[in-house]
LUMBAKOL-465156 format. One line per field, with one value per residue (C-alpha): residue in three letters; chain; x, y, z; residue number from 0. Coordinates in nm, 3 decimals, padded with zeros to 5 digits. Each point is the difference from the previous one (the first is absolute). Layout:
% LUMBAKOL-465156
code: c(ALA_...)
unit: c(A_...)
xx: c(X_...)
yy: c(Y_...)
zz: c(Z_...)
pos: c(NUM_...)
***
This chain:
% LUMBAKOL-465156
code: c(UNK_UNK_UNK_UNK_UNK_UNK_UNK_UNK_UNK_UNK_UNK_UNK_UNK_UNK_UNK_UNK_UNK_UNK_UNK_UNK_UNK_UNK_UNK_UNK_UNK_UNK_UNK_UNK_UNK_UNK_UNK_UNK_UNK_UNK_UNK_UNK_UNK_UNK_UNK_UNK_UNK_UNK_UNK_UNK_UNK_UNK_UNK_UNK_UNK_UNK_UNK_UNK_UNK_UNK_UNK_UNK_UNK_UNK_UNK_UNK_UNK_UNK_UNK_UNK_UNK_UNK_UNK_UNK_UNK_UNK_UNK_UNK_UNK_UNK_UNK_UNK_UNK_UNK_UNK_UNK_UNK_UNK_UNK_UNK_UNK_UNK_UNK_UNK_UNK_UNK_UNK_UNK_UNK_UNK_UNK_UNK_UNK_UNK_UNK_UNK_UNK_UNK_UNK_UNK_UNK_UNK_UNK_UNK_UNK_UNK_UNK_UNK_UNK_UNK_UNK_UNK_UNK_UNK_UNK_UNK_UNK_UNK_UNK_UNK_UNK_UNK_UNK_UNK_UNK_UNK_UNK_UNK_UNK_UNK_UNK_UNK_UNK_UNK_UNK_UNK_UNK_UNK_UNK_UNK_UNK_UNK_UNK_UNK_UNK_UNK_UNK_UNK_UNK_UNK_UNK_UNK_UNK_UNK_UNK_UNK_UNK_UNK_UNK_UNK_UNK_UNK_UNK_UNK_UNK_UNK_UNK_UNK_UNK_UNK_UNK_UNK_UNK_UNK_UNK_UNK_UNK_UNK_UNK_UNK_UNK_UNK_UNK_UNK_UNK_UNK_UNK_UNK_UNK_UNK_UNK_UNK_UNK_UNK_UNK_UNK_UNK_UNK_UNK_UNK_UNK_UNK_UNK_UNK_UNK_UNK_UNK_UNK_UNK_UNK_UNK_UNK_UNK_UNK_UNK_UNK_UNK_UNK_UNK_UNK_UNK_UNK_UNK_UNK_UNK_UNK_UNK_UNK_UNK_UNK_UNK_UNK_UNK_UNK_UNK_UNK_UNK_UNK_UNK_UNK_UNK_UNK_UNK_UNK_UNK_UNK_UNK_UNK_UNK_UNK_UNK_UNK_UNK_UNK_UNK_UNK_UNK_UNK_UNK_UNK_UNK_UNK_UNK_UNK_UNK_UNK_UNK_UNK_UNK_UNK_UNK_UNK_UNK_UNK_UNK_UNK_UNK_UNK_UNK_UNK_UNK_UNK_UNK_UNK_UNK_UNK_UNK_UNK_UNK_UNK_UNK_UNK_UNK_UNK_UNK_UNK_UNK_UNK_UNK_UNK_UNK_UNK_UNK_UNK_UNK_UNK_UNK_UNK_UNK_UNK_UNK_UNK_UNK_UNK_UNK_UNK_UNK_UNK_UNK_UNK_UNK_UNK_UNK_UNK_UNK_UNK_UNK_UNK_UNK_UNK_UNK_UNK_UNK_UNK_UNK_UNK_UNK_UNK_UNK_UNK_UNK_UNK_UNK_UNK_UNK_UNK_UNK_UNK_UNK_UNK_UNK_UNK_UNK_UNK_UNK_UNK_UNK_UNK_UNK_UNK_UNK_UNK_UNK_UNK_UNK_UNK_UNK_UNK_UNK_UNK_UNK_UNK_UNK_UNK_UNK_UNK_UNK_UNK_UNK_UNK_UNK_UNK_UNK_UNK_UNK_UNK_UNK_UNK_UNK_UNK_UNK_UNK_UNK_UNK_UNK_UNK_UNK_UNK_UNK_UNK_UNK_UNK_UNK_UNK_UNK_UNK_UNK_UNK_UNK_UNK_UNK_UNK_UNK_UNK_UNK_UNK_UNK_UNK_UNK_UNK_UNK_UNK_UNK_UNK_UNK_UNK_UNK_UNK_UNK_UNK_UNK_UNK_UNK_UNK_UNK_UNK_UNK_UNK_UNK_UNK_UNK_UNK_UNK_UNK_UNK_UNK_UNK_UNK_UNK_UNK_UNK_UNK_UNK_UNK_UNK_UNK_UNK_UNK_UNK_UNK_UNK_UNK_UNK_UNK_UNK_UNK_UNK_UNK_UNK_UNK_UNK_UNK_UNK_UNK_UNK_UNK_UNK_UNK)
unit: c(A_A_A_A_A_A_A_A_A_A_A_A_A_A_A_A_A_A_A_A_A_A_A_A_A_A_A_A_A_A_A_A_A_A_A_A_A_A_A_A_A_A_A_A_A_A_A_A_A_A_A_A_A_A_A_A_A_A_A_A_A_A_A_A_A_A_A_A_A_A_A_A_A_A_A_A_A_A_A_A_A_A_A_A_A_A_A_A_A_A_A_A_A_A_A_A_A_A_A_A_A_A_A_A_A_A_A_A_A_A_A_A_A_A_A_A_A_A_A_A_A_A_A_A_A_A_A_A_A_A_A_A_A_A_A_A_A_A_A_A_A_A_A_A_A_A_A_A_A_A_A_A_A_A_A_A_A_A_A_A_A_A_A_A_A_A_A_A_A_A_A_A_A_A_A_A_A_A_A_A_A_A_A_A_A_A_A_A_A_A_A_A_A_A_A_A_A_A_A_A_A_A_A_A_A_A_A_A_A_A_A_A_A_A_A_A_A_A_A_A_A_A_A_A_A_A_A_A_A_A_A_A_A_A_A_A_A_A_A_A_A_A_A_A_A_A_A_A_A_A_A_A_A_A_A_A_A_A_A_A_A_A_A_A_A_A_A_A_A_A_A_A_A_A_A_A_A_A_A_A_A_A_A_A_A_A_A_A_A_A_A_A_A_A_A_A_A_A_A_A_A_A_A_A_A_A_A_A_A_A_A_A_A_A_A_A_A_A_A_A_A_A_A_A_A_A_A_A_A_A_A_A_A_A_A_A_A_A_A_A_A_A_A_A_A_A_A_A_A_A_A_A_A_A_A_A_A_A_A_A_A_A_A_A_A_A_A_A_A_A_A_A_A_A_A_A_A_A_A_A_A_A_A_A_A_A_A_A_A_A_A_A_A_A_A_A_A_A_A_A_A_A_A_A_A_A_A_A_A_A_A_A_A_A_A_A_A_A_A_A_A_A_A_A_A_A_A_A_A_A_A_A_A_A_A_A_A_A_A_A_A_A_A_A_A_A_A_A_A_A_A_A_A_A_A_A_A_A_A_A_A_A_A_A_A_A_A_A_A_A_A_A_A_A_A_A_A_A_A_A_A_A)
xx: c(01.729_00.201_-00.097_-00.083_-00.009_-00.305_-00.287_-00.353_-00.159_00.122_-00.006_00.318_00.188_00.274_00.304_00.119_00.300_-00.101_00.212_-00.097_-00.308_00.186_-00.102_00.221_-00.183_-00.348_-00.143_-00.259_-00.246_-00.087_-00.372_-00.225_00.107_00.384_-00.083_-00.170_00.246_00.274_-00.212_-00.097_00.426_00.065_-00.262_00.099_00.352_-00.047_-00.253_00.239_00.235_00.244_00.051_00.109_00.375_00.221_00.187_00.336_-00.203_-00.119_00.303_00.196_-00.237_00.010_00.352_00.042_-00.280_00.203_00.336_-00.160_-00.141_00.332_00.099_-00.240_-00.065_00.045_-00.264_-00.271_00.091_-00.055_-00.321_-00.149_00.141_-00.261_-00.304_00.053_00.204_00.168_00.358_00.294_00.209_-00.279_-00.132_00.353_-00.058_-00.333_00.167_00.248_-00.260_-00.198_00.321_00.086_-00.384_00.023_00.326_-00.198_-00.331_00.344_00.175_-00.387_-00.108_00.382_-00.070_-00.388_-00.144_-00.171_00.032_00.015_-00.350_00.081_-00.197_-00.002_-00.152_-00.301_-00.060_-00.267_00.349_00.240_00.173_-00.017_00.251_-00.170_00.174_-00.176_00.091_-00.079_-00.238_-00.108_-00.368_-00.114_-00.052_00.100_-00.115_00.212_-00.162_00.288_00.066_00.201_00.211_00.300_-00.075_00.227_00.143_-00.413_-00.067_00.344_-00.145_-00.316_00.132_00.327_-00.155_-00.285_00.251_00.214_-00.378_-00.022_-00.334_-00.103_-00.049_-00.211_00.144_-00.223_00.274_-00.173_-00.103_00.229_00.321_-00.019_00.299_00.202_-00.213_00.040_00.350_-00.006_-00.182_00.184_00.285_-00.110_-00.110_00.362_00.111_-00.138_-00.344_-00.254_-00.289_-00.333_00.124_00.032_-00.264_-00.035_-00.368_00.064_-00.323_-00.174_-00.328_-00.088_-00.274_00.246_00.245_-00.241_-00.132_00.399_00.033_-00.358_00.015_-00.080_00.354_00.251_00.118_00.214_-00.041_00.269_-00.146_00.217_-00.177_-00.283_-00.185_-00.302_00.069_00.155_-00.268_-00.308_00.203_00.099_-00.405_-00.034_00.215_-00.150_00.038_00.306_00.226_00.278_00.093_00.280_-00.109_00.326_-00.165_00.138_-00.001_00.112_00.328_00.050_00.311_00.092_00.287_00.097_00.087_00.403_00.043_00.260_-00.255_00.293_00.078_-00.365_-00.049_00.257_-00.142_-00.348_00.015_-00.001_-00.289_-00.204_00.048_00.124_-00.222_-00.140_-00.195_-00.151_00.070_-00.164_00.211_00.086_00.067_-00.349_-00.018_00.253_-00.093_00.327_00.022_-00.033_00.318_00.146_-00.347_00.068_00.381_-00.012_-00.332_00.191_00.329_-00.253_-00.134_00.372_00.109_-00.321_-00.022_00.424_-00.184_00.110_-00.321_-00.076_00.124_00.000_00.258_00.185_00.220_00.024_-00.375_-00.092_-00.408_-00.207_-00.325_-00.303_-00.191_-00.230_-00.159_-00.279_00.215_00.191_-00.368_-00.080_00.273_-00.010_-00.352_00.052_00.295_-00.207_-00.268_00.328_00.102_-00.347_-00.072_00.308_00.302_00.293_00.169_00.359_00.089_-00.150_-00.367_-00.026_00.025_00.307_-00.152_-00.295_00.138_00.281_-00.069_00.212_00.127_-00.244_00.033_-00.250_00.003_-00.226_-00.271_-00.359_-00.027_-00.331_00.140_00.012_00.408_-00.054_-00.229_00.027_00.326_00.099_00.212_00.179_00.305_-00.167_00.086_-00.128_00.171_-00.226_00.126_-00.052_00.059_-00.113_00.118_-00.280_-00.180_00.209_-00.058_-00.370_00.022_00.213_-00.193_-00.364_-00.044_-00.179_00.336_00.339_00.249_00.410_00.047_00.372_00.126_00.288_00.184_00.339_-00.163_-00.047_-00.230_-00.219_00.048_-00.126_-00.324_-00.094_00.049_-00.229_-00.301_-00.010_-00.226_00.200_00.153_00.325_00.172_00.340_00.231_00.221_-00.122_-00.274_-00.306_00.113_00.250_-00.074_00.191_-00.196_00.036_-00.101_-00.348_-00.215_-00.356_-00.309_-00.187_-00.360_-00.112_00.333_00.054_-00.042_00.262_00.369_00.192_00.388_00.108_00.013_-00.298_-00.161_00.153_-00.151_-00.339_-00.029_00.071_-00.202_00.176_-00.082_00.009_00.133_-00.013_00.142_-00.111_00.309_-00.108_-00.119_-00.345_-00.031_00.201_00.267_-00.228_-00.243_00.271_00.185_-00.093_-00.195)
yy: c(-03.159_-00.226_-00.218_-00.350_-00.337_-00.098_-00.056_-00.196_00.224_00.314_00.112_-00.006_00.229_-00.125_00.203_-00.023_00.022_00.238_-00.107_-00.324_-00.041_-00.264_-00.019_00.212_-00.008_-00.073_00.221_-00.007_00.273_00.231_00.049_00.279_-00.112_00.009_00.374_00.094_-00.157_00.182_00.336_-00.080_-00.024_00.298_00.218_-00.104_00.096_00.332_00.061_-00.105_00.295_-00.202_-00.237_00.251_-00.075_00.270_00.177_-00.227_-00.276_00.045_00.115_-00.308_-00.224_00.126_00.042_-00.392_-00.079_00.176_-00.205_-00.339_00.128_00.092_-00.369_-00.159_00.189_-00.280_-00.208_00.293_00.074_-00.343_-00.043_00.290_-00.116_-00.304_00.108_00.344_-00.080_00.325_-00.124_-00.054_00.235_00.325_-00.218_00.037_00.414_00.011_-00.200_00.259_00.237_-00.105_-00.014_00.359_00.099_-00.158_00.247_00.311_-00.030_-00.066_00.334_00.160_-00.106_00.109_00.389_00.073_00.022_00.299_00.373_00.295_00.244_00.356_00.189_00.347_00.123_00.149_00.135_-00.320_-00.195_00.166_-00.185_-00.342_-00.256_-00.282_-00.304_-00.301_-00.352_-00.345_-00.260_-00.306_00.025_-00.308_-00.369_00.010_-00.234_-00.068_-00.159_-00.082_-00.093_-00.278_00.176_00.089_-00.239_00.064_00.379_00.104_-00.209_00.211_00.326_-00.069_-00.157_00.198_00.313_-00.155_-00.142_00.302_00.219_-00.236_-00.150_-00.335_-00.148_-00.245_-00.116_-00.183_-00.091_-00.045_-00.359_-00.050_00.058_-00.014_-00.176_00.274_00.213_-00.341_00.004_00.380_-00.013_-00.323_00.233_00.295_-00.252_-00.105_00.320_00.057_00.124_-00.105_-00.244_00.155_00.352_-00.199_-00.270_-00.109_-00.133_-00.182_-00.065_00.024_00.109_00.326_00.073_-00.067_00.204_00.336_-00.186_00.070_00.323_00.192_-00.071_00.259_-00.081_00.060_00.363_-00.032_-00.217_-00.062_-00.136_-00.090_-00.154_00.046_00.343_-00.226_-00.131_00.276_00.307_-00.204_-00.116_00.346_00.143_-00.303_00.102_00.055_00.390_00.118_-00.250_00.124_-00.160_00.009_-00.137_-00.128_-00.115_00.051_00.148_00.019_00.181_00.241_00.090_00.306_-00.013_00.271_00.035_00.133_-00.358_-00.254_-00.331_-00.221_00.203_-00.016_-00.353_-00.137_00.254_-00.103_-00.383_-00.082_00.219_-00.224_-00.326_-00.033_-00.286_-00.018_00.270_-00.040_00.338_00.288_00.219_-00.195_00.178_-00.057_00.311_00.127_00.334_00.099_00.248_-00.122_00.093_-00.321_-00.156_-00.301_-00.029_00.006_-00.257_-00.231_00.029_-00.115_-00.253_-00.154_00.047_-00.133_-00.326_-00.068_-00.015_-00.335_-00.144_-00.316_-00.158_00.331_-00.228_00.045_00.262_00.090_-00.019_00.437_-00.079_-00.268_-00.130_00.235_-00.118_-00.192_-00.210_00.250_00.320_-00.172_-00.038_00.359_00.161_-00.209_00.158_00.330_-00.003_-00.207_00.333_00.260_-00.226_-00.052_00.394_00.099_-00.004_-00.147_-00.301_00.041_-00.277_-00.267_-00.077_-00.328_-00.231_-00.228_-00.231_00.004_00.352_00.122_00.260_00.136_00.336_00.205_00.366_00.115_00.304_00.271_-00.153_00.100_00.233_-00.131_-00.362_-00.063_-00.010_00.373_00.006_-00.233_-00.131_-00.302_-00.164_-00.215_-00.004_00.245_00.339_00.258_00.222_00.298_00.258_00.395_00.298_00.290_00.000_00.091_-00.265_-00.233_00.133_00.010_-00.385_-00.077_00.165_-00.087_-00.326_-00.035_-00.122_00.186_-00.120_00.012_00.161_00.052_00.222_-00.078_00.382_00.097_00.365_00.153_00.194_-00.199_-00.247_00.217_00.129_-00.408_-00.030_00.340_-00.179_-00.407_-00.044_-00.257_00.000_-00.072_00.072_-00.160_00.163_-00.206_-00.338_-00.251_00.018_-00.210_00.098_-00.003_-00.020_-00.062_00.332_00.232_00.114_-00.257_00.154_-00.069_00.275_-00.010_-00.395_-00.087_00.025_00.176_00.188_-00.097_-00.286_00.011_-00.170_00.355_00.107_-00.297_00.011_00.364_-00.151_-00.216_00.236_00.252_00.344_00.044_00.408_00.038_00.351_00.146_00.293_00.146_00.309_-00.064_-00.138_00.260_00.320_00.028_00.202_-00.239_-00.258_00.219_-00.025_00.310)
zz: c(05.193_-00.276_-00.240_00.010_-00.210_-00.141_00.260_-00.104_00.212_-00.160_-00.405_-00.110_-00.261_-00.190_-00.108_-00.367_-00.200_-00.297_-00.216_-00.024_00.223_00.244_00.339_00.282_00.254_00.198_00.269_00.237_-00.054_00.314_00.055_00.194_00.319_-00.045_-00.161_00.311_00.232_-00.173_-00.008_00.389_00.043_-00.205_00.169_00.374_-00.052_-00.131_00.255_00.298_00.005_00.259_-00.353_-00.258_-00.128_00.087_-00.288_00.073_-00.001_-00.324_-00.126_00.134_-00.200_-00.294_00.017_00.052_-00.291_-00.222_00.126_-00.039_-00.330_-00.144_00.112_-00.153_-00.355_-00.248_00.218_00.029_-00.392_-00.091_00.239_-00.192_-00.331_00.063_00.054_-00.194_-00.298_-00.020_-00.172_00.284_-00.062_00.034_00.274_00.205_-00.048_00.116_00.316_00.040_-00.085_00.312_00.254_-00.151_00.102_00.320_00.087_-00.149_00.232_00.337_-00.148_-00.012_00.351_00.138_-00.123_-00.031_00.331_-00.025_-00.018_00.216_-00.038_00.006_00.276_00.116_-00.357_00.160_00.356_00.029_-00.055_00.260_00.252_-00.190_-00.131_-00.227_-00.200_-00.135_-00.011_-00.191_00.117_-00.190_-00.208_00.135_-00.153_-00.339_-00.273_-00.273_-00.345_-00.251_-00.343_-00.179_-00.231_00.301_00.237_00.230_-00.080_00.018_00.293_00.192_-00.123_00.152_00.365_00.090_00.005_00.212_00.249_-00.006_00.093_00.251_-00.146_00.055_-00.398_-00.099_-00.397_-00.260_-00.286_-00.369_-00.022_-00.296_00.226_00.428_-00.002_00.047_00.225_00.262_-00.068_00.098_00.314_00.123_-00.035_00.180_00.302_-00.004_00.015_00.355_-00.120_00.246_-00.062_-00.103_-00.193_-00.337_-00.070_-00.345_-00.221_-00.254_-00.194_-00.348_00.126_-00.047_00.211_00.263_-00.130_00.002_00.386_00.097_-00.188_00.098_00.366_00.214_00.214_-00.281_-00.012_-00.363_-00.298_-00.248_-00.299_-00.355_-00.254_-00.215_00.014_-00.112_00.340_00.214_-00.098_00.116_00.306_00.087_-00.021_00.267_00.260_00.285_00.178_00.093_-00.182_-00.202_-00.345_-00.235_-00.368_-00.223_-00.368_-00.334_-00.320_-00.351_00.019_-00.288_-00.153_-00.237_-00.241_-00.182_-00.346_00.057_00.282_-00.150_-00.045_00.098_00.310_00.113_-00.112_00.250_00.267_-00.071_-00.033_00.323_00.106_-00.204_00.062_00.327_00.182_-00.305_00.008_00.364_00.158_00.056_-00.157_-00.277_-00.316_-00.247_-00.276_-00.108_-00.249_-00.222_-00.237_-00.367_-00.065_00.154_00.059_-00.225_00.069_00.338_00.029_-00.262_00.245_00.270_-00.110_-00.100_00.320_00.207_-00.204_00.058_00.360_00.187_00.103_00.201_00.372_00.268_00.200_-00.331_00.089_-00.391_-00.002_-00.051_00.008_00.146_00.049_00.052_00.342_-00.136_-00.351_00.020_-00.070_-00.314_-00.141_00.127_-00.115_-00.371_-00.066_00.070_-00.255_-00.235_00.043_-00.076_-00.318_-00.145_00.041_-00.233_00.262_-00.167_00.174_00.007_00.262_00.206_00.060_00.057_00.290_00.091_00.243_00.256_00.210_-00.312_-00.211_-00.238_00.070_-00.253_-00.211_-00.160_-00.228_-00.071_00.186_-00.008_00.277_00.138_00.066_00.340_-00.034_-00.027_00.266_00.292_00.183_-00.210_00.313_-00.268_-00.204_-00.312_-00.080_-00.248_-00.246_-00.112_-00.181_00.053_-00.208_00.195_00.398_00.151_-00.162_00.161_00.307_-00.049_-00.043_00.275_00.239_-00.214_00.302_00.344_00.154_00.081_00.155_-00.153_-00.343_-00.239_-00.204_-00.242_-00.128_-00.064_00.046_00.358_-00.073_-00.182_00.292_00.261_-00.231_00.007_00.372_00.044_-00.194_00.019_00.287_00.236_00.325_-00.102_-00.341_-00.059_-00.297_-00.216_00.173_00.018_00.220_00.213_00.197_00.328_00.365_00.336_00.201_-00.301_-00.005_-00.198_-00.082_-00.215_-00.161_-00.099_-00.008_00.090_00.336_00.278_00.282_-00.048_00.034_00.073_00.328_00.202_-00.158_00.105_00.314_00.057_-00.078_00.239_00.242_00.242_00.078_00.362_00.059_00.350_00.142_00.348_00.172_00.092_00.288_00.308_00.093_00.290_00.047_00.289_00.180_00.031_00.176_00.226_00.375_00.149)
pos: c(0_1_2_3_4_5_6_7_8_9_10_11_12_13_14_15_16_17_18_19_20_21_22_23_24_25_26_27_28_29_30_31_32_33_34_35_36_37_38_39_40_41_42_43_44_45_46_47_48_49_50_51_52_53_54_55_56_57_58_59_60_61_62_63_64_65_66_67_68_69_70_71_72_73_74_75_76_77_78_79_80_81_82_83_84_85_86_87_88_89_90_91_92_93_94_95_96_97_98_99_100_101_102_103_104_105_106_107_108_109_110_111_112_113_114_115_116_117_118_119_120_121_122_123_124_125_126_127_128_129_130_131_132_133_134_135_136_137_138_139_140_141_142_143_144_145_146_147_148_149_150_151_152_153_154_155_156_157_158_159_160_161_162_163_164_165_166_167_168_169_170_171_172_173_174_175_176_177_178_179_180_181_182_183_184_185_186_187_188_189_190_191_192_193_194_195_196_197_198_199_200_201_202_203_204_205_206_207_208_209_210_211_212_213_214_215_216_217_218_219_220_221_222_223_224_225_226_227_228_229_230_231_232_233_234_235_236_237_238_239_240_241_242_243_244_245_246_247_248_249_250_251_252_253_254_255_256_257_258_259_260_261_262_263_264_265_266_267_268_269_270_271_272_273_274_275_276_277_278_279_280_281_282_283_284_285_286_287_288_289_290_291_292_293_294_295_296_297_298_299_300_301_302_303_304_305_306_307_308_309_310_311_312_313_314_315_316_317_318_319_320_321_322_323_324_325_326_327_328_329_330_331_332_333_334_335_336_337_338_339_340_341_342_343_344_345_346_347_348_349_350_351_352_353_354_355_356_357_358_359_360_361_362_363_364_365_366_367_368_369_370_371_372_373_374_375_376_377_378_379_380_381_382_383_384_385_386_387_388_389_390_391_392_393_394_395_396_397_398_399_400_401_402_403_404_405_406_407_408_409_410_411_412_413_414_415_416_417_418_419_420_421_422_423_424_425_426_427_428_429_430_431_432_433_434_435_436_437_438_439_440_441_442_443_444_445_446_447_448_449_450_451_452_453_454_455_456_457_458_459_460_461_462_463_464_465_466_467_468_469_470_471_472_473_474_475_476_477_478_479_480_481)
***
């Protein structure tokens, strides 16, 4: 199921350039009856056992996707450049990125295919052997996001077609060019018509219609927890769910770091796609030693920034998404500024989707910078005196997802890690660092079960315990001729 040109018959949703709101592209929307024709699909071919794709199979075509992908980078970068705006030359990485995923979930599905079950351990036990082995879940929905078109879109399929589950994929209306350049690829690649269908629509009572039905086995969801709690309480029995939202990464500096050293480390981890990633770096709590230095050094570097064109390949941040995020993101710093923080860079808007990249100082620490995932090119600088205080207030939200800690002293580094509550703490570099076959996991509001492409992989799985009686069913005696 592709997309179409525009159809009088049909709504239609048009694709945007962020960056300056020009027209990309205009696709048909799918309705209820092309989600339950591609549910109907889904659910017939897992149910026919004679149609499942054979491990080689699989492996073959996502060997081949990631061939013609690695062919064809600069077009998928600059497809995703268009209707995403992330800048060109991150773009290109999060294509490699997403071949490099596509070759972890092969390397997975090549050496996990179960495990031998010790027997004997009791006398209930004796004269067993038992081993499992992997089975796909079932139809698997995924529900994505537009901040990594394509790289989220590839962490969400692969593993899917490498499980051997037929997917159905409904891309974030912001950005389903890339998902249709995805699965036209995989379909290329050998893979047969009917495991990947994808929806593109706007309407979100279909979207929880695709995601609550009572066929799919695993959901996917990335996006808003607004969104992706309420969607999960829906579900209907027996379906399996893996939640990716955000947070508002924290990062400790201590007071014996070197601010330059940490600047450069750091500067990245805060503006990259302006802001729009989950992990992005948003407080920042440094000791008051260097508090002032290091926020000032900041600031400096952040507005050197190169801002403007994302085909620029000079350009280091873009657009956000939409207009309506510039205006967010401009009154919640207006809220920091007016409560006391101190404005040391940015704050205003360039154009309809620009915004400045923006430090604030000492901000009040009710705003809801301090409290609620800014997804947008502002950081906060809030200084600490006593440790544990610092700790307190990186762990004081509902959210917890990647955390940082800046120290020159081990052991100071590994008392942080003990106590910020996050699934991932990264020393002496930003928050978001990230590769797709480590474990990716939100705590608390943040997420739930982990991401990764074998982890992923693993979830959409079934281990199958198999276990042989190994003695005879009768004795000899029973057999031999009187």
């Amino acid at each position: 199921m592709t997309h179409s040109k525009k159809n009088t018959e049909t709504n239609t949703l048009t694709v945007f350039n962020p960056f300056d709101l020009s027209q990309v592209d205009e696709l048909a929307e799918h309705d209820t009856g092309d989600v339950e024709m591609a549910l109907a699909t889904a659910h017939a071919l897992f149910n026919n056992r004679d149609t499942w794709l054979p491990a080689h199979q699989r492996i073959a075509v996502l060997e081949r996707s990631a061939s013609l992908m690695e062919k064809r980078i600069e077009q998928l970068a600059q497809t995703a450049v268009r209707e995403g705006g992330k800048p060109i030359t991150d773009t290109r990485v999060e294509v490699a990125e997403a071949i490099e995923t596509i070759k972890s979930v092969i390397a997975t599905l090549r050496s996990d295919c179960g495990s031998a079950i010790p027997m004997g351990l009791t006398p209930g036990t004796g004269k067993r052997m038992a081993f499992t082995r992997r089975e796909p879940v079932g139809v698997s929905v995924a529900v994505s996001a537009f901040n990594n078109p394509l790289h989220l879109i590839v962490h969400q399929v692969a593993p899917a077609i490498a499980a051997g589950c037929p997917i159905i994929i409904k891309p974030a209306p912001d950005t389903p060019l890339s998902c249709l350049t995805f699965v036209e690829i995989l379909r290329e690649a050998g893979l047969p018509e009917g495991w990947a269908h994808v929806i593109v629509t706007s309407n979100k009572e279909l979207t929880e219609k695709l995601a609550t039905d009572p066929r799919v086995a695993f959901l996917t969801f990335a996006g808003s927890p607004n969104v992706g709690w309420p969607l999960r309480s829906m579900l209907a029995p027996g379906t399996r769910c893996s939640l990716e939202h955000g947070g508002a990464a924290p990062v400790i500096i201590t007071g014996d770091s070197d601010i330059y050293e940490v600047r450069e480390a750091i500067l990245k981890g805060c503006f990259y796609h302006a802001g729009q990633d989950p992990v992005s770096v948003q407080r920042i709590f440094t000791h008051t030693k260097i508090a002032t230095r290091f926020a000032t050094q900041l600031a400096m570097k952040a507005a050197g920034l190169k801002l403007g064109d994302p085909m620029d390949p000079e350009t280091e941040v873009g657009p956000l998404i939409r207009p309506a995020e510039v205006n967010r993101i401009h009154e919640w710093v207006s809220e920091a500024v007016r409560g006391g923080g101190q404005l040391l860079t940015g704050g205003n808007k360039l154009s309809e989707t620009v915004y400045a990249p923006t430090v604030i100082f000492n901000p009040p620490k009710e705003c809801r910078l301090m409290r609620e995932e800014a997804f947008g090119p502002v950081v906060c600088v809030d200084p600490w005196f006593d440790i544990k205080d610092a700790i307190k207030r990186a762990n004081a939200l509902p959210t917890a997802l990647h955390a940082a800690v800046f120290t020159r002293d081990v052991e100071q580094a590994m008392l942080i890690i003990d106590r910020l509550d996050a699934s991932a703490v990264i020393v002496n570099d930003h928050t978001a660092f990230h590769a797709g076959w480590i474990p990716f996991s939100g705590l608390r509001q943040s997420g739930l079960g982990t991401k990764g492409a074998p982890y992923m992989l693993r979830n959409m799985s079934v281990e199958k315990m198999v276990v042989l009686r190994t003695d005879p069913l009768v004795t000899p005696s029973d057999i031999e001729p009187e």
